[in-house]
N, C-alpha and C positions, 0 to 999 in steps of 0.2 A: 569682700565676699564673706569673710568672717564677721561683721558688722548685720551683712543680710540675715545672716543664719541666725545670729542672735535675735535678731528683729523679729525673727518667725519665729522662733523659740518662744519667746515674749507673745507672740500674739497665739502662740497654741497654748501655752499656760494661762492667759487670760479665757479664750475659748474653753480651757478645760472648766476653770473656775465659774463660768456664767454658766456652761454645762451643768455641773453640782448645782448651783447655787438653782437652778432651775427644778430638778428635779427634787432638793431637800423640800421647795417652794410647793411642788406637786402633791409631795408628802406630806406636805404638812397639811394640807387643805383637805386633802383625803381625810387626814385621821380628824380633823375638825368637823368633818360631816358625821364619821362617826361616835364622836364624843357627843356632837348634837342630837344624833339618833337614840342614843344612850340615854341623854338627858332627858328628851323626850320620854322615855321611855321608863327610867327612873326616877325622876325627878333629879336628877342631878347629885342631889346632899342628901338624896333615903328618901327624903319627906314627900318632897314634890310641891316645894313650896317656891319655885323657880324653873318652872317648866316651861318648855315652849309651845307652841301651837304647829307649827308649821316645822320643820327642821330642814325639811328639802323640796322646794317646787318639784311639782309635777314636770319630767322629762315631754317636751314636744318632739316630734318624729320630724327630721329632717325632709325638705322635698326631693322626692322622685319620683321617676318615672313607673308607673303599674300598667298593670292590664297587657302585657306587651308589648310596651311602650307605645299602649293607645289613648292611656290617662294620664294625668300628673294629679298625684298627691302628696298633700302640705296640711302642718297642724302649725298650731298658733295661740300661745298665751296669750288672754285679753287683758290688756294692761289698765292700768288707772286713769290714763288720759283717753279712754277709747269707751269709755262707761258714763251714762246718765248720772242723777243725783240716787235714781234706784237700785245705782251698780249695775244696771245691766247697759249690754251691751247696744249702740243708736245702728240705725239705718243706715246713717251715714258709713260710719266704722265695718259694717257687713260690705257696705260696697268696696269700702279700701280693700277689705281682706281678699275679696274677689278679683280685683285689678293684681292686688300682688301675686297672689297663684296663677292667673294667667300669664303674667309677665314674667315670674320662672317659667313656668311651661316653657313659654317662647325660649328663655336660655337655656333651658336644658338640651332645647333641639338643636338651635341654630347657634348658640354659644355667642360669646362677650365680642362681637364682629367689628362694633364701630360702626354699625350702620342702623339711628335709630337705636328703637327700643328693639334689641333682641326680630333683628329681620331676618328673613331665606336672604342670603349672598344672591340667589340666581334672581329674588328678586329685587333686591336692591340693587345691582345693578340694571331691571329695566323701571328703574325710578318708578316703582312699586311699594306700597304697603299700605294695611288692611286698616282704613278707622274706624271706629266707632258710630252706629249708627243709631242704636237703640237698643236699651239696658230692661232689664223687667227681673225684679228680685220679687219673689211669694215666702214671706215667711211664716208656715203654717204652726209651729210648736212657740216654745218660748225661747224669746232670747235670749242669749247664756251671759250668765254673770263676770265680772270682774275676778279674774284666778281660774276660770274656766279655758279648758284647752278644745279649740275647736278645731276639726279636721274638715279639708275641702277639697274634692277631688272635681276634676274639670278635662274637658274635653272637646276637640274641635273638630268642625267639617265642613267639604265645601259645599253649599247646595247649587252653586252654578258658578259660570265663570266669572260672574262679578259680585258675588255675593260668600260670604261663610257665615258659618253659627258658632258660637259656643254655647257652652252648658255648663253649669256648677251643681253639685249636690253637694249640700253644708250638713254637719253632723256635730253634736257635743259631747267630745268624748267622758268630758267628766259627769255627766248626766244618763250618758247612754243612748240621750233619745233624737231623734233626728229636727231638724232646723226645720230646712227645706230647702230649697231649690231658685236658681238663675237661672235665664235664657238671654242671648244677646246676636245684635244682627250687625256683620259687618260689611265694608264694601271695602272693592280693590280701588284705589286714585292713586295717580300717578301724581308724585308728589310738586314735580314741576310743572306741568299745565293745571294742576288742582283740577282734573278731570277723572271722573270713574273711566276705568280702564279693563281690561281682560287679563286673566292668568293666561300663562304661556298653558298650552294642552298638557306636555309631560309636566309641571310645576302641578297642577290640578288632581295627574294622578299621583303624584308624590304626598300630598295633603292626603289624598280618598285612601291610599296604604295605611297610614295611622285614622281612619276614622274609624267610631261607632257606628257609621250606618245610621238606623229610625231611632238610637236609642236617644229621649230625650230625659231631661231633667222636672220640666212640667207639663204632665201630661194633663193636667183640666185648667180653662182662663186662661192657657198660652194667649195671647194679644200681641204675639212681636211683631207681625203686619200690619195692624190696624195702626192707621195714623192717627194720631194725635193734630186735632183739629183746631184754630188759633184761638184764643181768649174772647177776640171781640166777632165771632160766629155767635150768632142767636144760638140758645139754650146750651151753652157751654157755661155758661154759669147763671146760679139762680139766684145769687145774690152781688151787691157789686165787690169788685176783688178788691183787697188788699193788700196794700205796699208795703214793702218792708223798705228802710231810710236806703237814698242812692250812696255806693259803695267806689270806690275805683280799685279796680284788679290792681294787685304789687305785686312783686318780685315772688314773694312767697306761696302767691296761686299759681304760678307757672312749674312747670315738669321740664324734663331736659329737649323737649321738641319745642322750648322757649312759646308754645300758648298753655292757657289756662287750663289746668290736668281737668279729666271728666268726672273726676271724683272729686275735687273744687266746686263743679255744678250742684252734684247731689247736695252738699253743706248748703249753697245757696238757694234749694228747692227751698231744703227741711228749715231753711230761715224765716220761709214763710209760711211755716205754719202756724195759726192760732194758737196762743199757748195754753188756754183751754184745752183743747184738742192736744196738742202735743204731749203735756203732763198725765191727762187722765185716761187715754187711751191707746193703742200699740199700732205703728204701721204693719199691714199683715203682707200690703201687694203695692212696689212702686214700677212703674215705666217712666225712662226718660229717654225722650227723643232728642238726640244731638243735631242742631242745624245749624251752626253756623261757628268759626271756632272766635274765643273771647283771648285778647293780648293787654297785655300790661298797661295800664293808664286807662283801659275802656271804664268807663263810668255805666255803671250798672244797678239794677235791684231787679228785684223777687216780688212777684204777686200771687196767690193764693185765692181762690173763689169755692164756698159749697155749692157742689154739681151733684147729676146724678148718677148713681150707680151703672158702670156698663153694663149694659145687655146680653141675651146670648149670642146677639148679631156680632157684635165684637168679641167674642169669647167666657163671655161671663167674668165670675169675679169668687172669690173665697167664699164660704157657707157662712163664716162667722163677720162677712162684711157690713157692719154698721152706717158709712160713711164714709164720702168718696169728696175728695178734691182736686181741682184741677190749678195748674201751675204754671206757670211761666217766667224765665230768665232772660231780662231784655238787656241789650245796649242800649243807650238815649244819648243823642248828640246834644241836649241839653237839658237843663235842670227844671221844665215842664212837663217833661216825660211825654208828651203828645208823639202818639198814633204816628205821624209821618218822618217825627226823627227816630225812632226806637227799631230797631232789629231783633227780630224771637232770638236767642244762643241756643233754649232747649225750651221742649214744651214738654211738661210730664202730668204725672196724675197718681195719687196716693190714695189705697183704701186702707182704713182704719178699721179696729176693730177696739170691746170692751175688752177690761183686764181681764187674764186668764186667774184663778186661784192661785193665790201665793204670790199673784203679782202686785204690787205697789204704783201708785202714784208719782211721778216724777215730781 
């Protein structure tokens, strides 16, 4: 018993000491931010012949919930891996950032469950949950640079029982000035028949409690209903399309629902784009339509075609749209890519626009 006691002894004086040793550890870092700030600020040795530039990143706001808990808002340092060769920030990377705020949101609500990404319990148990149907990003300002902290707040609703929407509006807080806006269309399937399905009634108004109502994120060129119409449809492209080399999905395209995440698609749009086009001018408006899902070993590529501008029959399209492309993400059972072995993954379409002033050439 005396042996025990010692033992605990022993491990509250080692606790104590990791204790200390923890907060000397705190301290010390604190007062190196301020010495940095200092330095900054003095040049360090009087002169300022050893000054820093930066002494302490910009603070991003952790995510929560606003509005009532009708929104979830989230900001976000844009890192170096997430940036063109112009530092600013790709197409690609706005959509990661948007999948990531949604998929808090979802933890915030329905918390760390084990079921999926962040599900309702009531419906994961009727082997329930919401995929992804169709994505539409309009970015109307300029993309924010590398070191830029961006804030996105998002929002969801049901518009029937087998459908929901969400919405983003993007903001740059180190600029002040606003992005612009997402819309996106989801459907309920039942994960084992891989069949659309119905919200249970009360589950329906459980979602309608937390929604916005009408409020959307874009209100002119919304397109989230207009179909995206196949490649080899007469006048879907006006020139013939372009391949980018066939690919096979690894390990590292897939998300924890073991298929290829929908933000792996987007990369593989913008992979075929012209790099003309890509380097010298901005995407301002993408849609991508998900139909079909892509798993590990699929053999795949990317084709690209100049099309024409949607109409106002489809919603129209941004003031400063230039140039409109239309896209496709196929499977191919073999390496001719012919028509009868190939399955669409996503069909999408990008409008382009000229640089904005200040902006650069990738």
């Amino acid at each position: 018993m005396g042996h025990a006691s010692g033992a605990a002894r022993g491990q509250d004086r080692r606790g104590s000491a990791a204790g200390v040793r923890h907060c000397w550890r705190a301290h010390a870092i604190e007062q190196e931010h301020r010495e940095a700030e200092a330095a900054a600020t003095t040049g360090g040795d009087g002169g300022g012949a050893f000054e820093v530039q930066i002494p302490r990143f910009p603070q991003v706001v952790a995510g929560q919930m606003t509005d009532s808990n009708r929104t979830y808002t989230e900001e976000f340092l844009v890192r170096m891996d997430e940036v063109n060769e112009s530092r600013e920030c790709t197409t690609e990377t706005m959509i990661k950032l948007l999948q990531e705020t949604a998929v808090n949101h979802a933890l915030a609500m329905w918390g760390r469950n084990g079921h999926g990404i962040a599900t309702d319990p009531s419906m994961a148990e009727a082997n329930l949950v919401f995929a992804l149907a169709k994505l539409q990003v309009q970015v109307t300002g300029a993309y924010p640079a590398w070191g830029d902290v961006v804030r996105i707040v998002t929002w969801f609703d049901t518009e029937s029982r087998i459908t929901g929407r969400r919405d983003w509006s993007i903001y740059n807080v180190t600029t002040g000035q606003f992005i612009g806006g997402a819309t996106s269309l989801w459907v309920v399937v039942n994960y084992k028949t891989r069949k659309l399905s119905r919200l249970p009634e009360g589950l329906k108004k459980r979602f309608d409690f937390f929604s916005l109502g009408d409020e959307r994120a874009l209100q002119a060129g919304n397109r989230l209903k207009c179909k995206l119409p196949p490649m080899s449809e007469e006048g879907v492209c006006r020139v013939n399309p372009v391949s980018t080399p066939v690919r096979s999905a690894g390990r590292s395209d897939e998300d924890l629902n073991g298929h290829v995440n929908n933000t792996k698609f987007a990369e593989w749009v913008m992979d075929g784009v012209p790099d003309d086009i890509y380097r010298t001018m901005r995407c301002c408006d993408i849609e991508i339509e998900y139909r079909a899902e892509g798993r590990r070993g699929d053999r795949v590529f990317s084709r690209a075609c100049d099309a024409p501008l949607p109409g106002d029959d489809e919603g129209g399209c941004p003031a400063s749209a230039q140039l409109c492309l239309n896209h496709v993400v196929q499977r191919c059972d073999d390496e001719t890519q012919d028509a009868s072995s190939c399955t669409d993954l996503v069909r999408a379409r990008s409008i382009w626009r000229d640089l904005l002033p200040g902006e650069k050439a990738a």
